[in-house]
N, C-alpha and C positions, 0 to 999 in steps of 0.2 A: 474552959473559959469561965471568971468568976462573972456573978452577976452584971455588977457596973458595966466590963467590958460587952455584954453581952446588949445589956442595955443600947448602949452605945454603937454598937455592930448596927442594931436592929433598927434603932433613927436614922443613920444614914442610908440603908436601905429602904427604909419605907419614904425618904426624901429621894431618893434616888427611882425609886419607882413610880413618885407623886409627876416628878419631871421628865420620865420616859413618856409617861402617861398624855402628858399634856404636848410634847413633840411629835411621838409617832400616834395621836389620836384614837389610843385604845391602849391595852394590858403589852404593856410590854414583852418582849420574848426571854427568853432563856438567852439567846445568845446574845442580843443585845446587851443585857443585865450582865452576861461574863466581857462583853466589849472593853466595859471601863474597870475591868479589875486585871493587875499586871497578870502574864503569863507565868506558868509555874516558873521559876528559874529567873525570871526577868524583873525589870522595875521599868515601869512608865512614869515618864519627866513631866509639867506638866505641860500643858496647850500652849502653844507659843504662838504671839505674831511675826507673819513673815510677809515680805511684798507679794501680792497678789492673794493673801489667803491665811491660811494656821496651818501648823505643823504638830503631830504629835512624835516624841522619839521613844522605843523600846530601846532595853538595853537587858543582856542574859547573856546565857551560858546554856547550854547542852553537853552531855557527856562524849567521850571521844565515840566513834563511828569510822567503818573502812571507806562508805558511802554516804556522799551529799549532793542530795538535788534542792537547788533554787530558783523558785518561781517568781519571778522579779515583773514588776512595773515601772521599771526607771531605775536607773544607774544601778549595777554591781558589783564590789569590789571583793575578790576573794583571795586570800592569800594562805596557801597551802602550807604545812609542816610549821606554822608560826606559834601554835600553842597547844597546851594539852586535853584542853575541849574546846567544843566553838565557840566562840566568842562573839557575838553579833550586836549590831545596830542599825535596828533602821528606823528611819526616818517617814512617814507618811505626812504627804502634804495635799490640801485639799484648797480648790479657790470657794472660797464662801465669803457672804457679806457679814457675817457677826460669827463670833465664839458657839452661839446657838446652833446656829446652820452648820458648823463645822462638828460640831460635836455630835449632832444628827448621822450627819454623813459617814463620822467615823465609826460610830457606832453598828453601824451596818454592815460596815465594811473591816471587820477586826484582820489584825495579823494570827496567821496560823503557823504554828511551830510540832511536830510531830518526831517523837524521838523512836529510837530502835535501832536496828542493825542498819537502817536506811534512815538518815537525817533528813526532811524534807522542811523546809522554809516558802512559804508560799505567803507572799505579798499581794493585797487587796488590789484591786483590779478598776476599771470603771474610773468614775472622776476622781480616783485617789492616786495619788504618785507617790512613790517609794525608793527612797535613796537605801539601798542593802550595802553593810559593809561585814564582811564575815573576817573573824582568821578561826584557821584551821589546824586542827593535827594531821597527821599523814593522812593519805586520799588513797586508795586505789581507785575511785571512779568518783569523777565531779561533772554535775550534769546541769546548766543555766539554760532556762528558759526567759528568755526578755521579751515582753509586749513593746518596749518602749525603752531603748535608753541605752548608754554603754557597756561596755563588757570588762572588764580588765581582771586576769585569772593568772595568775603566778603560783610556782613551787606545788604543782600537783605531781604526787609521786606515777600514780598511775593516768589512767584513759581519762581524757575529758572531750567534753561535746555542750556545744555553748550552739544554741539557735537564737539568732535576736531578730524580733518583727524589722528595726531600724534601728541604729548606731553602731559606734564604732567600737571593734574589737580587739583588743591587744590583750596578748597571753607570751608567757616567760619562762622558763624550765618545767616545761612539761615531762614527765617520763617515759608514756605510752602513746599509745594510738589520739591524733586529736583532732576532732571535725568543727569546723567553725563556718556558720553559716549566720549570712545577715540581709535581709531586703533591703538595704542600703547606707554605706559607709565603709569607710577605709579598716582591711584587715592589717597589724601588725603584731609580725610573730618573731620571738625572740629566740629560742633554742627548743626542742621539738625532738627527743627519740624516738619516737614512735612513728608510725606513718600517717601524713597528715593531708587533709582534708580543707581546703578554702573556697566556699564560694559566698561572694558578696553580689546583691542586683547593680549595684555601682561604686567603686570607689577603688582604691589602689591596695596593692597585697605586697605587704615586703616578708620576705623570710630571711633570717640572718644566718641561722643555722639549721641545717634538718639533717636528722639521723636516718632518715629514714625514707622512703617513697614521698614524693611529695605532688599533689594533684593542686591546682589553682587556676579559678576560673571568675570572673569579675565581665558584668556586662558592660562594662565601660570606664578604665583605668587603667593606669600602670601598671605591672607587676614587675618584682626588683629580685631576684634569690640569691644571697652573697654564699651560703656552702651547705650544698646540697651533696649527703654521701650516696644516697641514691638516685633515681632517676627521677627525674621534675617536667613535668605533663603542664603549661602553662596556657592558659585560654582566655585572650580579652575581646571583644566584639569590636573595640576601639582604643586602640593605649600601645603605649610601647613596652616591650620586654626586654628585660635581661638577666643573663644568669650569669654570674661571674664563675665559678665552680660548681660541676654536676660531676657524681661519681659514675651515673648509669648513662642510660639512653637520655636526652631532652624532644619533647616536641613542645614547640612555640608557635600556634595560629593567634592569627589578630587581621581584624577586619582593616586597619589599618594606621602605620606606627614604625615605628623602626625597632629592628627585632637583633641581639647582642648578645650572643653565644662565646665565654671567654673558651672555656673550657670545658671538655663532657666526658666523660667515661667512658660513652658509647655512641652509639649512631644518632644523629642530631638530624630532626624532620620538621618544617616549618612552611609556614603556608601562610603568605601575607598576600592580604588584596592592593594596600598600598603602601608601601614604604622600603626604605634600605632596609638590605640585610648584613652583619657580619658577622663571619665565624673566626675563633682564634686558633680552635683544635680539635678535631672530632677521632673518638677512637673506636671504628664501628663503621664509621662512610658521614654521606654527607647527602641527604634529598631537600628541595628548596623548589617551589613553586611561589612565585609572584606575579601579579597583575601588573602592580608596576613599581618600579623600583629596581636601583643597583644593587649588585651583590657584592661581595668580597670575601673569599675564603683561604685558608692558612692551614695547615698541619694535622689533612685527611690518610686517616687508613682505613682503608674503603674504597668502598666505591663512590661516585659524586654520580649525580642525578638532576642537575640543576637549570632551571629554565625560569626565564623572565618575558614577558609580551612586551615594554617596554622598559629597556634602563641597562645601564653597562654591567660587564660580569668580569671581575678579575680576579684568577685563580692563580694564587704561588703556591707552586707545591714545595718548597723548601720544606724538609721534616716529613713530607706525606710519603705513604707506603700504599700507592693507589693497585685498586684494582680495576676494570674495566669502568669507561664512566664516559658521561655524556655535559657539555652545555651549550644551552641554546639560547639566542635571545632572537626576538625580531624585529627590535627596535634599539638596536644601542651598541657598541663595541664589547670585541671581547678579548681580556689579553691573559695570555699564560706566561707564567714564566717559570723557566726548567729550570735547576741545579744540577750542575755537572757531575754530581754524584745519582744522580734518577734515569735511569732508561724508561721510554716511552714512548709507544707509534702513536702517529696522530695522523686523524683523518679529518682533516676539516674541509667547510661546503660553506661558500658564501651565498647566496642566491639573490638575483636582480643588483647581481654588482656590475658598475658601471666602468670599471677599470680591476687590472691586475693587482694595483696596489692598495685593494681592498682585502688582500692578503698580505702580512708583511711577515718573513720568516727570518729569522738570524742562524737558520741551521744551513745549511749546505745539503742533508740528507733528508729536506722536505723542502722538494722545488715547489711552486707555486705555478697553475696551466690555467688554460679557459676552458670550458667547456661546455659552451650554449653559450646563454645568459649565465653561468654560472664562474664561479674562480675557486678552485679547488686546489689543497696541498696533502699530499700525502706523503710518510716518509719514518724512519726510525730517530727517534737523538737520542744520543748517545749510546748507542748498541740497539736500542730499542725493550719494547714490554708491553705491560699491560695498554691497551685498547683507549683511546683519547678520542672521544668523535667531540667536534663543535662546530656549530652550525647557526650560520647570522644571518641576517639579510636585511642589505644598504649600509650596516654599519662597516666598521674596519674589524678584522683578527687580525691580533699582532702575538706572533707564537715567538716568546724573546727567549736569550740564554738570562740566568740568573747569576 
């Protein structure tokens, strides 16, 4: 550096130190002093006004890495395999009454950038907010931590794991393993090979596509799964569910909601305190506890298990390849209906029925008796099979041909 420039360096620091001096009320620090000088790689724009306060924006670059963790304070935007080193911008905003006060605060409160085989991004904390917007070269592991603010993670090659204090998370071609965790706000997830991971303290979970195992639990929301290749484990404390496509086993609890099982792989288990239930296809059986609520189920191979305290239950087994199975209700009708192609004994018990035709049979080889208070039918259709118990009481069983 020739003199002049040196000159020159040297006023601006000692005008720079003159006015830390007189802000923070004594000798300035070392990292204050590196606050307002850009980050290696980066250039800072200058202090901008914005409603409610100033903003300062960084803008840089970092060398490619397999590994990126970011430590976020408000919104993050990360998009995987977009370019050949990071690319970053972020934004800090602070509310202050003057340029002075802002520039106090930011001073305190610098952006940290840490390079190496682990890329780490860590955004100032406390009364500063941070809009992050990253793109990326390929990822094997992308790790957001958010105090504050949304999430949105696209084109991670490999695992990612996104924890946000509050908001909302949407993530899009993931490759691997992906856990998404938020104290409150709606998770959406686009495609996912990995096995994945949802829980939110409140708000709704869609999955469009999953490769893989998929776990989703929301304390108070919808959850929607349009194609699940594995098996999908679904849990709302209050919301309705539905999977249109599951490759494995499903289980669907919800404190109360209507619960919409198109189609499953494997054996399909759900547990509603309040609401309908419907099944389209279980390959595997079919267990169903409700408090209250009608059921309605379609094209089990399995066994069925299903019981309701209030609400009607109607079982076609058209397509079904049952094996011994039970339904019960004790408040509401129950009807089957056979296909001429299905053999099946059936033992059904009505209890505190007031007449005989609180049984109604269309077979011939399941007469319909009294017995007590009770109206019971026992009997084979069509040649007979696996074990069919159903069991009501006050409402009607109607055991029809299909």
């Amino acid at each position: 550096m020739n003199t002049d420039k040196q000159k020159a360096f040297l006023s601006v620091f000692i005008r720079v130190h003159l006015w830390l001096k007189t802000v923070f009320g004594g000798a300035p620090t070392a990292m204050a002093l590196l606050a307002l000088l850009p980050l290696g790689g980066a250039s800072q724009e200058p202090l901008e006004r914005e409603p409610g306060g100033w903003a300062l924006t960084y803008r840089g670059s970092v060398p490619a890495a397999r590994t990126l963790r970011i430590n976020g304070s408000g919104p993050v935007t990360l998009e995987g395999g977009t370019a050949q080193t990071f690319l970053y911008t972020v934004r800090l905003s602070v509310a202050a009454r003057s340029e002075a006060e802002a520039r106090s605060m930011l001073a305190r409160a610098p952006l940290e950038v840490k390079r190496g085989e682990i890329v780490i991004l860590t955004a100032p904390g406390g009364p500063v907010r941070a809009r992050i917007v990253v793109k990326a070269p390929a990822l094997g592991m992308a790790r957001i931590v958010d105090s504050d603010g949304a999430v949105d993670a696209t084109g991670i090659e490999g695992e990612l794991d996104v924890e946000s204090r509050i908001g909302e998370v949407t993530v899009d071609r993931i490759g691997g393993p992906c856990t998404l965790t938020t104290g409150g706000g709606d998770v959406q997830v686009g495609e996912v090979r990995g096995k994945l991971r949802c829980l939110t303290g409140g708000g709704r979970i869609t999955l469009r596509t999953g490769r893989g195992e998929a776990v989703l639990e929301t304390y108070g929301g919808d959850i929607v799964v349009g194609d699940a290749a594995g098996g999908v484990r679904a849990q709302t404390a209050a919301g309705n569910i539905r999977v249109h496509q599951a490759g494995g086993a499903v289980t669907a609890i919800t404190g109360g909601g209507e619960v919409v099982i198109e189609k499953a792989g494997g054996a399909v288990t759900v547990r509603n305190l309040a609401g309908p239930v419907q099944l389209g296809a279980a390959q595997g059986g079919f267990e169903c506890q409700s408090a209250s609520g009608g059921i309605r189920l379609t094209g089990v191979t399995g066994p069925m298990r299903v019981s309701t305290s209030l609400g009607s239950i109607v079982a076609d087994l058209a397509g079904a390849h049952l094996a011994d199975s039970f339904l019960a209700t004790t408040g509401g009708d129950i009807t089957v209906l056979i296909p001429s192609n299905l053999g099946v004994t059936i033992h059904a018990d009505n209890r505190m029925a007031d007449t005989l035709r609180r049984i109604v049979s269309d077979f011939p080889a399941i007469p319909v008796s009294r017995m007590g208070s009770r109206v019971v039918a026992q009997g084979a259709a069509n040649g007979g099979g696996p074990l069919l118990r159903i069991s009501g009481a006050g409402g009607t069983i109607f055991i029809k041909r299909r």
